[in-house]
C-alpha positions as CSV (number, residue, x, y, z in Angstrom):
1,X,13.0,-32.0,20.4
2,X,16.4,-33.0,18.9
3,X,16.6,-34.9,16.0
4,X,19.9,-37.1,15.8
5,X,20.8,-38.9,12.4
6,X,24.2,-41.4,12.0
7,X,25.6,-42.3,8.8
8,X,29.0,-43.7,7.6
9,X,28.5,-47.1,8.5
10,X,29.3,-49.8,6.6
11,X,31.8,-53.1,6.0
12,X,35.2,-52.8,7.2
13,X,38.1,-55.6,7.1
14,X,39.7,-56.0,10.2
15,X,42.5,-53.2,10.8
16,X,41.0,-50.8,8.7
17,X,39.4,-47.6,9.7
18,X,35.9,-45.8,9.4
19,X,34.3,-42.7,10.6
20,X,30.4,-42.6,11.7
21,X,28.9,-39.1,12.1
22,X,25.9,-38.2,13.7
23,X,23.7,-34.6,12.4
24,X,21.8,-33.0,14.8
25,X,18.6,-31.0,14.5
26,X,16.0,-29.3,16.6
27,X,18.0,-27.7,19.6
28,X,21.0,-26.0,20.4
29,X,23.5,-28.4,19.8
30,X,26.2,-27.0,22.1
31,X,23.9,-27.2,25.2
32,X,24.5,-31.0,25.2
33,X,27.1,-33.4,25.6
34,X,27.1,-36.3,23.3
35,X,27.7,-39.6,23.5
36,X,28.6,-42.8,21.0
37,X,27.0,-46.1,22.3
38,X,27.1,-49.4,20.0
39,X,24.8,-52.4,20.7
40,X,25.6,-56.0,19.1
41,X,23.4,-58.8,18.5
42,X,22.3,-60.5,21.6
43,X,23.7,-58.2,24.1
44,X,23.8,-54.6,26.0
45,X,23.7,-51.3,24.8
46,X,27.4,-50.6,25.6
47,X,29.0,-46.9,26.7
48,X,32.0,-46.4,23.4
49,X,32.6,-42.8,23.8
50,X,31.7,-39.3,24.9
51,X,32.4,-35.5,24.7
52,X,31.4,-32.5,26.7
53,X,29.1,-29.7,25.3
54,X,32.5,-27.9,24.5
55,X,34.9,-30.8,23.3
56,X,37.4,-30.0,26.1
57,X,36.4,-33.2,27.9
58,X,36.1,-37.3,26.5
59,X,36.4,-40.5,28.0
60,X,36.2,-43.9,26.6
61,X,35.2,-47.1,27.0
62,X,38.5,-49.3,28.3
63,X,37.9,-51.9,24.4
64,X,38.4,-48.5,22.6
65,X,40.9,-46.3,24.2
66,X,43.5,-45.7,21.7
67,X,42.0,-46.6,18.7
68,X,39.0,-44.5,18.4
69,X,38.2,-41.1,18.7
70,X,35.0,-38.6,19.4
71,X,34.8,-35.3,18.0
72,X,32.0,-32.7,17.2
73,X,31.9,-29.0,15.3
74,X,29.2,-27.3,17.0
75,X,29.4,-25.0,14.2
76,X,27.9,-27.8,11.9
77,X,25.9,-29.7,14.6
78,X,27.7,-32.6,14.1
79,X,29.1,-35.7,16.3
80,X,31.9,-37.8,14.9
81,X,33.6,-41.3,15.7
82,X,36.7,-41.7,14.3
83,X,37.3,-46.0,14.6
84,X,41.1,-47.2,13.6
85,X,42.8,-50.8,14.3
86,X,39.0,-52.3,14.0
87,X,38.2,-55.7,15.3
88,X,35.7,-58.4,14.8
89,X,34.3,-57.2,18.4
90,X,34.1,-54.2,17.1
91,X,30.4,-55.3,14.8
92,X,27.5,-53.7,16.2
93,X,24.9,-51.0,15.7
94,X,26.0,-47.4,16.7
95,X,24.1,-45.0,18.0
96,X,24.8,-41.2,19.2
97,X,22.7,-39.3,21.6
98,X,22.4,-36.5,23.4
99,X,22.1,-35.2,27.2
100,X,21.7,-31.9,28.4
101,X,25.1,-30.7,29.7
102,X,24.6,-29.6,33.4
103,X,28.0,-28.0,33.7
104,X,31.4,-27.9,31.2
105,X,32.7,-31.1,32.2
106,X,29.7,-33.2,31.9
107,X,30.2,-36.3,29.9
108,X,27.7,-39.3,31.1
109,X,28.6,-42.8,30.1
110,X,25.0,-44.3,31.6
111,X,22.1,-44.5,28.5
112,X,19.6,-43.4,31.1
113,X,21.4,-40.5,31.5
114,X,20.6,-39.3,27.7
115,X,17.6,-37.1,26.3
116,X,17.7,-38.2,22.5
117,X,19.0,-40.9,20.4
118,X,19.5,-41.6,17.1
119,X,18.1,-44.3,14.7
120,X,21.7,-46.1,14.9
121,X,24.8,-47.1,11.9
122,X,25.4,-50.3,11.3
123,X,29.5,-51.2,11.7
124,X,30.7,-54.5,10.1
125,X,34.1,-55.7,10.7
126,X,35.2,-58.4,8.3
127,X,38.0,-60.8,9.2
């Protein structure tokens, strides 16, 4: 079992910048890629970002290319999102998880592809 656990949410004003991590526990963290999805209010869980078991490899959703950026230390079991030139559209609930990484280039962007998930940040961008 992996445990996953965001922090760093909070209030933002529009253009600022904040930086979500996510700890993980329980398993060998470099055996999985991980993945930043964000869900707001009344809609989807939507794909943001995500990184292979090695960091070599990230993609990114088309509404964040550019302006944020995934990162992890598999020394210190620990996921990042680095989220600059924030947006109103940006509000929602973030949430990392985890898949098992298959091979070194393995970065899923489906959330029935992932094995764990965290309890989820909040992310509140002020006008």
């Amino acid at each position: 079992q992996m445990k996953l656990v965001e922090s760093g949410g909070g209030l933002v004003q529009s253009g600022g910048s904040l930086k979500i991590s996510c700890a993980a526990s329980g398993v060998l963290f470099s055996n999985y890629a991980m993945g930043w999805f964000r869900q707001a209010p009344g809609k989807g869980r939507e794909f943001v970002a995500v990184i292979s078991w090695s960091g070599a490899y990230t993609e990114y959703a088309k509404s964040v290319k550019g302006r944020f950026t995934i990162s992890r230390d598999n020394a210190e079991n620990t996921l990042y999102l680095q989220m600059n030139n924030l947006t109103t559209e940006d509000t929602a609930g973030y949430y990392c998880a985890s898949s098992y990484a298959a091979n070194s280039y393995y970065t899923p962007k489906v959330p029935g592809d992932y094995d764990y998930w965290g309890q989820g940040t909040q992310v509140t961008v002020s006008s």
